[in-house]
PDB file of N, H, CA, C and O in Angstrom:
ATOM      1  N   UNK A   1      40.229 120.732 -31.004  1.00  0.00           N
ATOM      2  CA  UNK A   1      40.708 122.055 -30.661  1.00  0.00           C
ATOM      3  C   UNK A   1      40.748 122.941 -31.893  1.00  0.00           C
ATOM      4  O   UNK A   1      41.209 122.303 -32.840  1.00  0.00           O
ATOM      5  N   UNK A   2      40.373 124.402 -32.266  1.00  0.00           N
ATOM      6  H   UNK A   2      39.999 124.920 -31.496  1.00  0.00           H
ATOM      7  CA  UNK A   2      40.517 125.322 -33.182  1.00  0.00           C
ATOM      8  C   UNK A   2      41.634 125.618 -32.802  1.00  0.00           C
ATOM      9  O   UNK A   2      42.090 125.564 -31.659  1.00  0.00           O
ATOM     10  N   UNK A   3      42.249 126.031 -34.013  1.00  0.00           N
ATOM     11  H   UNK A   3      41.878 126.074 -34.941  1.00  0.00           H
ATOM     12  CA  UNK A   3      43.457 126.520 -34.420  1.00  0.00           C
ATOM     13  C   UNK A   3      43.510 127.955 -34.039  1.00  0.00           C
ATOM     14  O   UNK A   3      42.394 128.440 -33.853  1.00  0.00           O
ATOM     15  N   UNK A   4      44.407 128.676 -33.891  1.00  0.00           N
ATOM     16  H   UNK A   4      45.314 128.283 -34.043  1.00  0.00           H
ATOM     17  CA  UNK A   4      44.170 130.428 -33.764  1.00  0.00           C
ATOM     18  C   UNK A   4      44.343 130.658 -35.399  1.00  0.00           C
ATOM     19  O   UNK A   4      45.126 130.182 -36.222  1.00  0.00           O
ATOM     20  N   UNK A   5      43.072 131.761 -35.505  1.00  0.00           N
ATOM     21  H   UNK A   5      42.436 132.147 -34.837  1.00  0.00           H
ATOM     22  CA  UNK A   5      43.408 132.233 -37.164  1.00  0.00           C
ATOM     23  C   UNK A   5      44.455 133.304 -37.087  1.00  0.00           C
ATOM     24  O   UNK A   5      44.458 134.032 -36.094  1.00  0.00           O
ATOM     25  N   UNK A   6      45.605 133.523 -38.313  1.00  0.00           N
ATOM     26  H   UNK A   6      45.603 132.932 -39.119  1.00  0.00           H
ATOM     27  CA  UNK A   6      46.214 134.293 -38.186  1.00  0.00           C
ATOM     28  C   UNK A   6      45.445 135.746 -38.809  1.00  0.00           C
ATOM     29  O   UNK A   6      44.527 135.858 -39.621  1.00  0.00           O
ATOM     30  N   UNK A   7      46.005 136.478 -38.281  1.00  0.00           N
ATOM     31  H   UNK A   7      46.751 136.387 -37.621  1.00  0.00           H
ATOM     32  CA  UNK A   7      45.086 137.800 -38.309  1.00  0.00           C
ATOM     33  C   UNK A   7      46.573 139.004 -39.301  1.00  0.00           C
ATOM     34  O   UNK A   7      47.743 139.200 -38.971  1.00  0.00           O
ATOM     35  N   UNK A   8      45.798 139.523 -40.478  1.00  0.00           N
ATOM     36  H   UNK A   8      44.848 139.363 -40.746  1.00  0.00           H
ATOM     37  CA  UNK A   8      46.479 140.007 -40.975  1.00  0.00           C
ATOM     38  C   UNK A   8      46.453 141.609 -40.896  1.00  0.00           C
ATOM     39  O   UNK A   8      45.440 142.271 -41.121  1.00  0.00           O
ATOM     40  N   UNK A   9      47.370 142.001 -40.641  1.00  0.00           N
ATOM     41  H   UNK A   9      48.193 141.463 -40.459  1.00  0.00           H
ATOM     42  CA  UNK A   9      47.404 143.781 -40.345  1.00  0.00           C
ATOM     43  C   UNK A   9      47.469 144.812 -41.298  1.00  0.00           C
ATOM     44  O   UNK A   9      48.579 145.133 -41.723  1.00  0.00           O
ATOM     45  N   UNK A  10      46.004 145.639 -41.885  1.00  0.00           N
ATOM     46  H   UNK A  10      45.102 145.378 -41.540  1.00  0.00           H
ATOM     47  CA  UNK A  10      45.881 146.184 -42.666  1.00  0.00           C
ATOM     48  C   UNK A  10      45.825 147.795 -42.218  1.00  0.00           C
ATOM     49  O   UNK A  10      45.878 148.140 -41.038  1.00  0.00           O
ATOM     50  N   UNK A  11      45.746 148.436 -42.984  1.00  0.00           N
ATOM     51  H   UNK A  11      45.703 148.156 -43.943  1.00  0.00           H
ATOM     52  CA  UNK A  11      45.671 150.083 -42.589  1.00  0.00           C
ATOM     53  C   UNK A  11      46.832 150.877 -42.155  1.00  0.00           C
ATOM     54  O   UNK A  11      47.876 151.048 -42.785  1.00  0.00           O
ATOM     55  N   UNK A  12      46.448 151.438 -40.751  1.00  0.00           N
ATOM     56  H   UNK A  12      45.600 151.299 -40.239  1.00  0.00           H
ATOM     57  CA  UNK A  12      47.350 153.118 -40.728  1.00  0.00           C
ATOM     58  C   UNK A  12      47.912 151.950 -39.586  1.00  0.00           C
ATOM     59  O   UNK A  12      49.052 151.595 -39.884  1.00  0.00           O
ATOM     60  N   UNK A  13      47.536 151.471 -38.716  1.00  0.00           N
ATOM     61  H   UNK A  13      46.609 151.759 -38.475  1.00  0.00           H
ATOM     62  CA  UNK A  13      48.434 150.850 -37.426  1.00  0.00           C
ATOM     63  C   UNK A  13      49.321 149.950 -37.925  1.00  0.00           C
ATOM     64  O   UNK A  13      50.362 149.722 -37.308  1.00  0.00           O
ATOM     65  N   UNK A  14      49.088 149.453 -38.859  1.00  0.00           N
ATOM     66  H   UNK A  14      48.242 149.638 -39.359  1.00  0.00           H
ATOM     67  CA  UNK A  14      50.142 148.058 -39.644  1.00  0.00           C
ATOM     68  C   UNK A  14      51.043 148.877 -40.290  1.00  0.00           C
ATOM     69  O   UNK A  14      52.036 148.175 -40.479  1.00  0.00           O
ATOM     70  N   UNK A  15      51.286 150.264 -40.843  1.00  0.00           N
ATOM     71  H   UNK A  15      50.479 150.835 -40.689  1.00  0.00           H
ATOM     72  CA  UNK A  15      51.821 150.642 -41.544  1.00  0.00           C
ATOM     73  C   UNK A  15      52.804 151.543 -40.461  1.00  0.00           C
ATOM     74  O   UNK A  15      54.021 151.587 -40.637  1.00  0.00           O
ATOM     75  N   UNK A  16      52.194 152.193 -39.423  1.00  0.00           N
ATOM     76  H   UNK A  16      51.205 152.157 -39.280  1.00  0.00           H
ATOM     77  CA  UNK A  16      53.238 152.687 -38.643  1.00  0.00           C
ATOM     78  C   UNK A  16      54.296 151.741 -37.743  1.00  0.00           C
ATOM     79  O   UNK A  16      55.475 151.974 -37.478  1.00  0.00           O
ATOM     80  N   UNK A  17      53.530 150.686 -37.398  1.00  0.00           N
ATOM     81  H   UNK A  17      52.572 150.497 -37.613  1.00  0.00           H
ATOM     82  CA  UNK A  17      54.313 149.012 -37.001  1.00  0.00           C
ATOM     83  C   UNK A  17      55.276 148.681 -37.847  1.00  0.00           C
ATOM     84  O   UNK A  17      56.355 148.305 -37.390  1.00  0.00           O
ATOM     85  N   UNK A  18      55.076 148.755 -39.161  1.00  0.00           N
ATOM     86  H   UNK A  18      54.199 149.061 -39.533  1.00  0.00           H
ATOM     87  CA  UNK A  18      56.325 148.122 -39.858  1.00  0.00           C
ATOM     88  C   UNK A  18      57.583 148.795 -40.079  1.00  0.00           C
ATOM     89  O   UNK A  18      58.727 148.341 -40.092  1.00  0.00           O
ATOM     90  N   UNK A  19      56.921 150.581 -40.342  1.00  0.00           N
ATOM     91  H   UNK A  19      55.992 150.951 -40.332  1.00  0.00           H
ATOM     92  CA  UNK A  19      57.856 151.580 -40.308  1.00  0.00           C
ATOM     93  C   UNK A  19      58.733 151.484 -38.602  1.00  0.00           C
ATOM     94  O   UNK A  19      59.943 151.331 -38.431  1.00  0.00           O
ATOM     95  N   UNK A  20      57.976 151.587 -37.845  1.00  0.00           N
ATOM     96  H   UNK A  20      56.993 151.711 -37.984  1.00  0.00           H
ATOM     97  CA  UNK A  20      58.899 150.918 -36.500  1.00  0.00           C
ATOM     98  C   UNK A  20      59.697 150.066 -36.759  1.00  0.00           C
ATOM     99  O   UNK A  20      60.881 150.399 -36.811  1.00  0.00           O
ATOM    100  N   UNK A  21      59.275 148.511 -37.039  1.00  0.00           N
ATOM    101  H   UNK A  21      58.314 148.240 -36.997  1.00  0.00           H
ATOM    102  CA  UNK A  21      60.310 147.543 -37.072  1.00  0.00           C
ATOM    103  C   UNK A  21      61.211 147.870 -37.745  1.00  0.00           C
ATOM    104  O   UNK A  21      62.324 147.639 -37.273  1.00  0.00           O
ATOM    105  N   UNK A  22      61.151 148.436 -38.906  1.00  0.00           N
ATOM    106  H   UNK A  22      60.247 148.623 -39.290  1.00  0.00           H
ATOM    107  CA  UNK A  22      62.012 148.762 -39.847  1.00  0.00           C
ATOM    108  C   UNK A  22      63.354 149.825 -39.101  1.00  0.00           C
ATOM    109  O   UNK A  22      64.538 149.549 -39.298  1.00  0.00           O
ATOM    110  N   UNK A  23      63.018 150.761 -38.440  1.00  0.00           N
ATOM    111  H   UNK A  23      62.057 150.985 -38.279  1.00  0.00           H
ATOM    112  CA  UNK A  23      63.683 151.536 -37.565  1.00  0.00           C
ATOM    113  C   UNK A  23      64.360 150.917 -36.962  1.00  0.00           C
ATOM    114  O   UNK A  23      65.571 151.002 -37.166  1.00  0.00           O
ATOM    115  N   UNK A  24      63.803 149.970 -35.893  1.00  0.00           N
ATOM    116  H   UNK A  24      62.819 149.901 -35.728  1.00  0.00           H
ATOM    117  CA  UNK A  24      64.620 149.733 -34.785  1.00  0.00           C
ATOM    118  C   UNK A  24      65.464 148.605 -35.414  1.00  0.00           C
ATOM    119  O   UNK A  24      66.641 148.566 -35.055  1.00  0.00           O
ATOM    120  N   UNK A  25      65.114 147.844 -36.144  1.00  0.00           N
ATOM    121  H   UNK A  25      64.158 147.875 -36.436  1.00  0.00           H
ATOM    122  CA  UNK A  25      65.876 147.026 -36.999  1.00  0.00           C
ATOM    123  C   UNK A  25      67.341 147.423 -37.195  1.00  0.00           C
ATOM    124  O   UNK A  25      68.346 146.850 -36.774  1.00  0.00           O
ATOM    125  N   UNK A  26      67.197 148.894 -38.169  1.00  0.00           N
ATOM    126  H   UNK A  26      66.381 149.359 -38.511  1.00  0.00           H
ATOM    127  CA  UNK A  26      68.103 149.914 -38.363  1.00  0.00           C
ATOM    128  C   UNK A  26      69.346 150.109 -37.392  1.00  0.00           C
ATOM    129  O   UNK A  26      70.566 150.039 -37.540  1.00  0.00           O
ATOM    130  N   UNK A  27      68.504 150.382 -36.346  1.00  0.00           N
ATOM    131  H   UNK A  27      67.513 150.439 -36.226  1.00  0.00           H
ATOM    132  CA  UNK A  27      69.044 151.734 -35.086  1.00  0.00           C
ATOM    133  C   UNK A  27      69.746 150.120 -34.528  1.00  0.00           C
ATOM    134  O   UNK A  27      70.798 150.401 -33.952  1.00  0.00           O
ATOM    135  N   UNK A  28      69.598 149.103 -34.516  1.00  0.00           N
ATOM    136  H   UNK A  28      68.744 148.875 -34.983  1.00  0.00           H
ATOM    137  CA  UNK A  28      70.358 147.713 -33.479  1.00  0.00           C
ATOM    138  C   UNK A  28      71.502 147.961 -34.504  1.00  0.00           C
ATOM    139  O   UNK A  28      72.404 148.715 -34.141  1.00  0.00           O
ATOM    140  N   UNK A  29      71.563 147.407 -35.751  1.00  0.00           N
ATOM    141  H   UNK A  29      70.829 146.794 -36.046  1.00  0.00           H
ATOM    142  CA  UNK A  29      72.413 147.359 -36.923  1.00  0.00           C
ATOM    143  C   UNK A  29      73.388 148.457 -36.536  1.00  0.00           C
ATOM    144  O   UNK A  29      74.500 148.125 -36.125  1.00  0.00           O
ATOM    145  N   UNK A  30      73.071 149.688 -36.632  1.00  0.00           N
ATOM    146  H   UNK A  30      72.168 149.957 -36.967  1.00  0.00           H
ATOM    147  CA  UNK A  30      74.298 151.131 -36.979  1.00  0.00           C
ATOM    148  C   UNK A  30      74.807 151.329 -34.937  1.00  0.00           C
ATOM    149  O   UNK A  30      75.852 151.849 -34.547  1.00  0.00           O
ATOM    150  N   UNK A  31      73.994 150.895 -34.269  1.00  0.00           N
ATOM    151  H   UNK A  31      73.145 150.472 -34.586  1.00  0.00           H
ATOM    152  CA  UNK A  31      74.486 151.288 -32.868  1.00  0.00           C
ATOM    153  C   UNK A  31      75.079 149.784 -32.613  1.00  0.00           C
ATOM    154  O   UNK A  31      76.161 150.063 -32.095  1.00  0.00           O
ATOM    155  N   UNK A  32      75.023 148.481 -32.663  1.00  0.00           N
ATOM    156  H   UNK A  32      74.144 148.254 -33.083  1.00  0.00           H
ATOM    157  CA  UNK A  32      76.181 148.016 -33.009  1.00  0.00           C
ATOM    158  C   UNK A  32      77.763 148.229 -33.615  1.00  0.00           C
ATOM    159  O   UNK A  32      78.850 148.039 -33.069  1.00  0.00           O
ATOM    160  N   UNK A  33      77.478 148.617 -34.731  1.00  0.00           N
ATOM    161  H   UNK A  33      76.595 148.771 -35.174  1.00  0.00           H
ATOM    162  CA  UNK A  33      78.420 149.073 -35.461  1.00  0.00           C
ATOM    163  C   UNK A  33      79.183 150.042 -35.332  1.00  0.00           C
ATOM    164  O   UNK A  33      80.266 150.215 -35.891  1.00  0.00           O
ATOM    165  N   UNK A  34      78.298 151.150 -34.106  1.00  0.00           N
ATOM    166  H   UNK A  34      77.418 151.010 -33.651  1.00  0.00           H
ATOM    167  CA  UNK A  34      79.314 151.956 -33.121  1.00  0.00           C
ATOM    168  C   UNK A  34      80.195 151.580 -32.331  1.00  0.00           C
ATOM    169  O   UNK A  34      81.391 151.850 -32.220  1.00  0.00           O
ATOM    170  N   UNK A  35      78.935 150.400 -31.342  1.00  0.00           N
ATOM    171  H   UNK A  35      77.964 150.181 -31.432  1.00  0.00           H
ATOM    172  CA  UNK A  35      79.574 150.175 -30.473  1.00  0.00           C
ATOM    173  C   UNK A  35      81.414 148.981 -30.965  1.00  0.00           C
ATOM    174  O   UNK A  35      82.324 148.365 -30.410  1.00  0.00           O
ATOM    175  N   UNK A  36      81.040 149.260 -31.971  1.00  0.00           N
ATOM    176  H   UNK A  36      80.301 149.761 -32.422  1.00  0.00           H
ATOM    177  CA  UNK A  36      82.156 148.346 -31.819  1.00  0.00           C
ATOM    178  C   UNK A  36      83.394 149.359 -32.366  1.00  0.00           C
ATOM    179  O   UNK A  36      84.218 148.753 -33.050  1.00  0.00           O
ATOM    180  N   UNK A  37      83.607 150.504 -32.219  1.00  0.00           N
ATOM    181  H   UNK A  37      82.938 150.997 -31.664  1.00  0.00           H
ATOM    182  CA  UNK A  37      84.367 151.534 -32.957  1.00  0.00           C
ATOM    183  C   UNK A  37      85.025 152.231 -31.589  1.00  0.00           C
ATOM    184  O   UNK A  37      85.834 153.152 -31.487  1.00  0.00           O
ATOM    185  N   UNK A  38      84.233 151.279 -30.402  1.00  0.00           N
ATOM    186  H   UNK A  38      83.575 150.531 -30.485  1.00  0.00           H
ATOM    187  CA  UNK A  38      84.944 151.704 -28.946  1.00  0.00           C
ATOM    188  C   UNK A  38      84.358 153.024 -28.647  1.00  0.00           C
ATOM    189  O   UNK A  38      85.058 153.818 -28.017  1.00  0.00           O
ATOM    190  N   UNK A  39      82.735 153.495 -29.146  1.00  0.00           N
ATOM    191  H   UNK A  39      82.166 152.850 -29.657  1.00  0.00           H
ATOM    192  CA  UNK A  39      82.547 154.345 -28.560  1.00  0.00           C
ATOM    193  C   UNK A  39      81.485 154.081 -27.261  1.00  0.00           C
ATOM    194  O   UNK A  39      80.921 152.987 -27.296  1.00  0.00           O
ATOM    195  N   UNK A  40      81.057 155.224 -25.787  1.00  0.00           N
ATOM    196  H   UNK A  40      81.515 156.112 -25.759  1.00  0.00           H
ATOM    197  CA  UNK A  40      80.301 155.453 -25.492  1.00  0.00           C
ATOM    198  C   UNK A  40      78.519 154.097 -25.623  1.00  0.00           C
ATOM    199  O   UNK A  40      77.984 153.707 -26.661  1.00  0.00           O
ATOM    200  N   UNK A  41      78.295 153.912 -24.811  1.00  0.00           N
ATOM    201  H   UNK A  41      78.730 154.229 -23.968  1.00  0.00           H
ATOM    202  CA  UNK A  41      76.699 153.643 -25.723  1.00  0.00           C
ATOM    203  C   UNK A  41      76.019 154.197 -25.778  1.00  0.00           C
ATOM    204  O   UNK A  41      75.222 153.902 -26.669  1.00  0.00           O
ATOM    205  N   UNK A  42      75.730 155.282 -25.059  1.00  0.00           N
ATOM    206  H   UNK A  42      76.377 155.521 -24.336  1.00  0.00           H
ATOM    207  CA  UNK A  42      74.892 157.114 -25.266  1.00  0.00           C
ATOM    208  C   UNK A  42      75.489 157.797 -26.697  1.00  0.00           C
ATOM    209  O   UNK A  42      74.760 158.540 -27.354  1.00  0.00           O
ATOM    210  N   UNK A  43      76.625 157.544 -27.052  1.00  0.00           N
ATOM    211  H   UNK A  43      77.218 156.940 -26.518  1.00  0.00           H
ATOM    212  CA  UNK A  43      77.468 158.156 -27.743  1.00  0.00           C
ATOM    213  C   UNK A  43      76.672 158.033 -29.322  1.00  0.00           C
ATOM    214  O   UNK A  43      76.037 158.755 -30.090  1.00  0.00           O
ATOM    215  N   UNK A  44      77.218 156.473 -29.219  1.00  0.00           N
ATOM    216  H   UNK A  44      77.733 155.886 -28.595  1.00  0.00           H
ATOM    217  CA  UNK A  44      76.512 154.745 -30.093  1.00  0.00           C
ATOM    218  C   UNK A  44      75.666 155.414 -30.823  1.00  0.00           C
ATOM    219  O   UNK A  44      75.704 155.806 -31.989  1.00  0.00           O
ATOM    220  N   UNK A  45      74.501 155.535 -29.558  1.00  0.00           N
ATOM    221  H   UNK A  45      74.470 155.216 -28.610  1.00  0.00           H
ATOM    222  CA  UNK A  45      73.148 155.294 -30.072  1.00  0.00           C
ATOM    223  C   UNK A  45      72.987 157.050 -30.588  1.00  0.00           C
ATOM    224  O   UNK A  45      72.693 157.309 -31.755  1.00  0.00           O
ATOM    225  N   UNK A  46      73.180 157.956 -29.742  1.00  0.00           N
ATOM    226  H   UNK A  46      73.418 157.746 -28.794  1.00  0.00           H
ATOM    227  CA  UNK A  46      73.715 159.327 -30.700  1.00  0.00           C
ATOM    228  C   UNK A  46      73.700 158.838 -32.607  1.00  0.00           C
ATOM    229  O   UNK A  46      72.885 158.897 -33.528  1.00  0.00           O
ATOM    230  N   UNK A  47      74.655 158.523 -32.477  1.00  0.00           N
ATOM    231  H   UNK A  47      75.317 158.475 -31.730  1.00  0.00           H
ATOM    232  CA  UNK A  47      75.167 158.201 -33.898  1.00  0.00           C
ATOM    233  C   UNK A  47      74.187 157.469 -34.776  1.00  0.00           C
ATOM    234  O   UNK A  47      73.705 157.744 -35.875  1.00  0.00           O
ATOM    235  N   UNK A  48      74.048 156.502 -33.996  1.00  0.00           N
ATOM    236  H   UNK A  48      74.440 156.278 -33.104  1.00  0.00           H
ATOM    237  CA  UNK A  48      72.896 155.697 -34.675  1.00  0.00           C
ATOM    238  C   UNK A  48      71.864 156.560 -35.127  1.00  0.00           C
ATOM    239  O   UNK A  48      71.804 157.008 -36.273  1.00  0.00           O
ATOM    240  N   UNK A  49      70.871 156.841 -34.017  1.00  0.00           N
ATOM    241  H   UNK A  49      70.919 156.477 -33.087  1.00  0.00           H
ATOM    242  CA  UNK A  49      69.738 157.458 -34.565  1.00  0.00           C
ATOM    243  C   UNK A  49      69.720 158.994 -35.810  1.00  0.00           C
ATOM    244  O   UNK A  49      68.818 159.380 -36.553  1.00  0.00           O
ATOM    245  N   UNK A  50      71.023 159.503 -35.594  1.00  0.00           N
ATOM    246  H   UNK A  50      71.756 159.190 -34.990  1.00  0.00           H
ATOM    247  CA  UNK A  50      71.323 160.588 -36.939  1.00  0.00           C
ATOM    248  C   UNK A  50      71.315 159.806 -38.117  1.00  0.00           C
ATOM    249  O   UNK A  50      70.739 160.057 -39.176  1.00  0.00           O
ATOM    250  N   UNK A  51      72.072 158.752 -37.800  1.00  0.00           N
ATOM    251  H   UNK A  51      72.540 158.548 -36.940  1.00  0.00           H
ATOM    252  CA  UNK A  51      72.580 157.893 -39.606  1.00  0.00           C
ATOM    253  C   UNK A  51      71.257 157.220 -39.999  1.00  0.00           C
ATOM    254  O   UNK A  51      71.058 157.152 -41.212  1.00  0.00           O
ATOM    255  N   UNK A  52      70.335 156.720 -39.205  1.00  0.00           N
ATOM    256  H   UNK A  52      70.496 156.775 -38.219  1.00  0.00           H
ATOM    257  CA  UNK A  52      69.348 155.974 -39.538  1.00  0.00           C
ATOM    258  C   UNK A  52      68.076 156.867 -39.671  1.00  0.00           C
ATOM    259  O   UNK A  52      66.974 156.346 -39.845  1.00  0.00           O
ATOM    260  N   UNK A  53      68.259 158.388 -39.578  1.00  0.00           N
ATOM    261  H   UNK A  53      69.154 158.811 -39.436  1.00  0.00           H
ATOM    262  CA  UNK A  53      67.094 159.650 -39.869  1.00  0.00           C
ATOM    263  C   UNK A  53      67.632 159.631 -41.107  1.00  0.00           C
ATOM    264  O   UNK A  53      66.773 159.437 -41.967  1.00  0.00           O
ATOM    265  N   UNK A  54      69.041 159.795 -41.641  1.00  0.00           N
ATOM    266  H   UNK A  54      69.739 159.952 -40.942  1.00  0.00           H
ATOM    267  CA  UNK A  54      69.175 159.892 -42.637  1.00  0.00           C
ATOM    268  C   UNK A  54      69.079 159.024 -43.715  1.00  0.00           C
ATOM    269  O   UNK A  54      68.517 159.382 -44.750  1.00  0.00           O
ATOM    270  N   UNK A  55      69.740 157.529 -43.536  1.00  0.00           N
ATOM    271  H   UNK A  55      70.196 157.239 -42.695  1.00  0.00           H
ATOM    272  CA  UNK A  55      68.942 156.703 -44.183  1.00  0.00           C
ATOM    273  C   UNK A  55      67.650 156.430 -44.496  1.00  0.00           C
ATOM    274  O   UNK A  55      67.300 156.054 -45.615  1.00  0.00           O
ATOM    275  N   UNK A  56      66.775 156.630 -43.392  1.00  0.00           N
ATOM    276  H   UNK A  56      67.059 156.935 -42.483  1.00  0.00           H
ATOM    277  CA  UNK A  56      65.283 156.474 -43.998  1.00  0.00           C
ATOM    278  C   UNK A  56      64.720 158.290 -44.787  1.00  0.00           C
ATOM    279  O   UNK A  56      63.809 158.649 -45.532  1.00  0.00           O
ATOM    280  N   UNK A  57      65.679 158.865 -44.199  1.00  0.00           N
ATOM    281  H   UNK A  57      66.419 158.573 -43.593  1.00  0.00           H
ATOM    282  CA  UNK A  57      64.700 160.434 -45.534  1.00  0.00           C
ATOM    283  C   UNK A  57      65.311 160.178 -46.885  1.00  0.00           C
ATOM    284  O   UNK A  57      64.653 160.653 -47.810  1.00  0.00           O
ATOM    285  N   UNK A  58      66.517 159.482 -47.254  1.00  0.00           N
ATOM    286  H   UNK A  58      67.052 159.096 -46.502  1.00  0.00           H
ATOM    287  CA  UNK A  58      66.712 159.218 -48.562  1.00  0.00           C
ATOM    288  C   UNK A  58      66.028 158.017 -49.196  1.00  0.00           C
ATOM    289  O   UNK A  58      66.305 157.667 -50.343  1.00  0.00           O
ATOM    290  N   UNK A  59      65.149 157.400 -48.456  1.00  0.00           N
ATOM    291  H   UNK A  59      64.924 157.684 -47.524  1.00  0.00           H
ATOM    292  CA  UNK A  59      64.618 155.682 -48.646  1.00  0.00           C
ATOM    293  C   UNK A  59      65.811 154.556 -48.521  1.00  0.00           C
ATOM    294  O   UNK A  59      67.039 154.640 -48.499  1.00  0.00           O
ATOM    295  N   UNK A  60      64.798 153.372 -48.445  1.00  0.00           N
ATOM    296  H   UNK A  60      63.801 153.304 -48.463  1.00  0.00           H
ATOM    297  CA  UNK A  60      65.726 152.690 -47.978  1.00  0.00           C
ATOM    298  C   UNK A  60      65.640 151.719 -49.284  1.00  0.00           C
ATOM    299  O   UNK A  60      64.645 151.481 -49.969  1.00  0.00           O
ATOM    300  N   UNK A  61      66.861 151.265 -49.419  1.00  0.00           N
ATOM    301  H   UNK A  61      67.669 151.458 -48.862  1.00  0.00           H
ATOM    302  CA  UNK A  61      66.820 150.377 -50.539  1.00  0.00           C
ATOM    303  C   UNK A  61      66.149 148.563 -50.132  1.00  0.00           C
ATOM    304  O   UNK A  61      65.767 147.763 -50.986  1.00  0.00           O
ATOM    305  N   UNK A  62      66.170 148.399 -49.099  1.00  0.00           N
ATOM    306  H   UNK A  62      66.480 149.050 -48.406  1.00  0.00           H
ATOM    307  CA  UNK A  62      65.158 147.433 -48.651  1.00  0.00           C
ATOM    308  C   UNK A  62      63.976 146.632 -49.697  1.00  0.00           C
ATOM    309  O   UNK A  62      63.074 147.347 -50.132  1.00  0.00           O
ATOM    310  N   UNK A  63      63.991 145.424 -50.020  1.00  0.00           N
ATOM    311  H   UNK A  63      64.724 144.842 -49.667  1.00  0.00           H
ATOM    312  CA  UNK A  63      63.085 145.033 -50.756  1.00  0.00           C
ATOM    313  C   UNK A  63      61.454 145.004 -50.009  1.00  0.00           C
ATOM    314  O   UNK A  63      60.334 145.062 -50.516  1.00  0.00           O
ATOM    315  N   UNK A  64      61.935 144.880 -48.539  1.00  0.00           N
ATOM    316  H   UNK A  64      62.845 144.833 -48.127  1.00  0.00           H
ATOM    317  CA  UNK A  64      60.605 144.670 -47.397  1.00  0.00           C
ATOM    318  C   UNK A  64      60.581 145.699 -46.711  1.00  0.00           C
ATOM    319  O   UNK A  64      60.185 145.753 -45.547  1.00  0.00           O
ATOM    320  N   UNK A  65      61.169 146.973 -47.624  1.00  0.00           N
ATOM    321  H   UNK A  65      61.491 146.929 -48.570  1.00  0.00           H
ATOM    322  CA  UNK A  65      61.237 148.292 -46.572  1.00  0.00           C
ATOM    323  C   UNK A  65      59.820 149.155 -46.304  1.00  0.00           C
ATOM    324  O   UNK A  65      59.792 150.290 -45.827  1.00  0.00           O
ATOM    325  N   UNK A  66      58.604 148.339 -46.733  1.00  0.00           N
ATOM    326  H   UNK A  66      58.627 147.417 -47.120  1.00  0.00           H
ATOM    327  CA  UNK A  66      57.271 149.046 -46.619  1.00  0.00           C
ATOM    328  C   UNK A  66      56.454 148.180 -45.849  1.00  0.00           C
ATOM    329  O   UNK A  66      55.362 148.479 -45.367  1.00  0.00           O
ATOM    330  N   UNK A  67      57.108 146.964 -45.749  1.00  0.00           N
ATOM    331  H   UNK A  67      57.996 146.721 -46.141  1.00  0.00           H
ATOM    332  CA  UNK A  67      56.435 146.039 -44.911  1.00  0.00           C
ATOM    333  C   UNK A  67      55.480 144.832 -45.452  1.00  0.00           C
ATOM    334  O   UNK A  67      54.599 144.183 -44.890  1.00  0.00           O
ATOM    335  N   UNK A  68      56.053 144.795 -46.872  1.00  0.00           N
ATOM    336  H   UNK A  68      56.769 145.323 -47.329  1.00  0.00           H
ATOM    337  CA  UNK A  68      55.108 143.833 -48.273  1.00  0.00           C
ATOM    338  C   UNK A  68      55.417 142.520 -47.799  1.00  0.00           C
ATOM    339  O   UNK A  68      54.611 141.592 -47.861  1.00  0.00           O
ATOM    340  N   UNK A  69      56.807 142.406 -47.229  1.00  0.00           N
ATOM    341  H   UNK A  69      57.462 143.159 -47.179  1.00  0.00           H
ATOM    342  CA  UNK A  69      56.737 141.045 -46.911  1.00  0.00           C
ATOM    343  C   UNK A  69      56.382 140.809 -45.187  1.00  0.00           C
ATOM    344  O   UNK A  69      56.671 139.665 -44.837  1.00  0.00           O
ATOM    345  N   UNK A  70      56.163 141.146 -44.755  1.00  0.00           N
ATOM    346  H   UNK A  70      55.928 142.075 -45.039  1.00  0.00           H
ATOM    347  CA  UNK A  70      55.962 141.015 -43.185  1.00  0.00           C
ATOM    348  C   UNK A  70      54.730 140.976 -43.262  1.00  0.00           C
ATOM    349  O   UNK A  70      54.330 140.826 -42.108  1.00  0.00           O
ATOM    350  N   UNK A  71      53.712 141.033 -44.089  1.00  0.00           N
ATOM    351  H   UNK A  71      54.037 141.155 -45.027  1.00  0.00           H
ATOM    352  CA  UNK A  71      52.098 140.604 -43.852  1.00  0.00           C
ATOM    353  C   UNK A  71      52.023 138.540 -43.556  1.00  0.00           C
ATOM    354  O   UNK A  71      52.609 137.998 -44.493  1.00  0.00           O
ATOM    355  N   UNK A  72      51.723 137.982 -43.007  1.00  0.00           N
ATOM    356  H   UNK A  72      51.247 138.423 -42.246  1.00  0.00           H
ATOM    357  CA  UNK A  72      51.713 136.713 -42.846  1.00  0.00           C
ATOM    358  C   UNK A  72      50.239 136.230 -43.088  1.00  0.00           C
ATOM    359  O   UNK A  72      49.254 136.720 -42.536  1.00  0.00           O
ATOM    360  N   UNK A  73      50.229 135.039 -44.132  1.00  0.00           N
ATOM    361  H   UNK A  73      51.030 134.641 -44.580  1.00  0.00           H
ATOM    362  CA  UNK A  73      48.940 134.506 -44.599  1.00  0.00           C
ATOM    363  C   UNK A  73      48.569 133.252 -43.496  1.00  0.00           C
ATOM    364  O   UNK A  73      47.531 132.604 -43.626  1.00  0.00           O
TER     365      UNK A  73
END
C-alpha cells in the first residue's frame, strides 16, 4: 500500500488559512473568556471579535503567528 504524501501549503491560500486559524483560534479564546463574565453569547462574541481586530492590527506576539510552524514536513 502507498502511503499518502503529505502535501505542504505554499503561497496566497496557505497564508490566508493560517491568518484564519490564527483568528478563530483568537475569537474561541476572548469569547470564552466572555462568556464566562456572565455575558450574552451574541454579546460574547460582540466583544470578542472587537478585542481580537484589535489584537491582530497591533500584531500578535505569537511565535507561530504567521503560520512558520503549522507547515508540516
Amino acid at each position: 500500500m502507498r502511503e499518502k504524501s503529505v502535501v505542504e501549503h505554499v503561497g496566497k491560500g496557505a497564508a490566508r488559512a493560517t491568518r484564519r486559524q490564527l483568528r478563530h483560534k483568537l475569537l474561541n479564546e476572548q469569547t470564552a473568556y466572555f462568556l464566562g463574565r456572565q455575558l450574552s453569547p451574541k454579546m460574547a462574541r460582540f466583544y470578542a471579535r472587537t478585542k481580537v481586530d484589535v489584537i491582530l492590527s497591533e500584531g500578535s506576539t505569537e511565535v507561530n503567528a504567521h503560520g512558520r510552524g503549522l507547515v508540516r514536513t
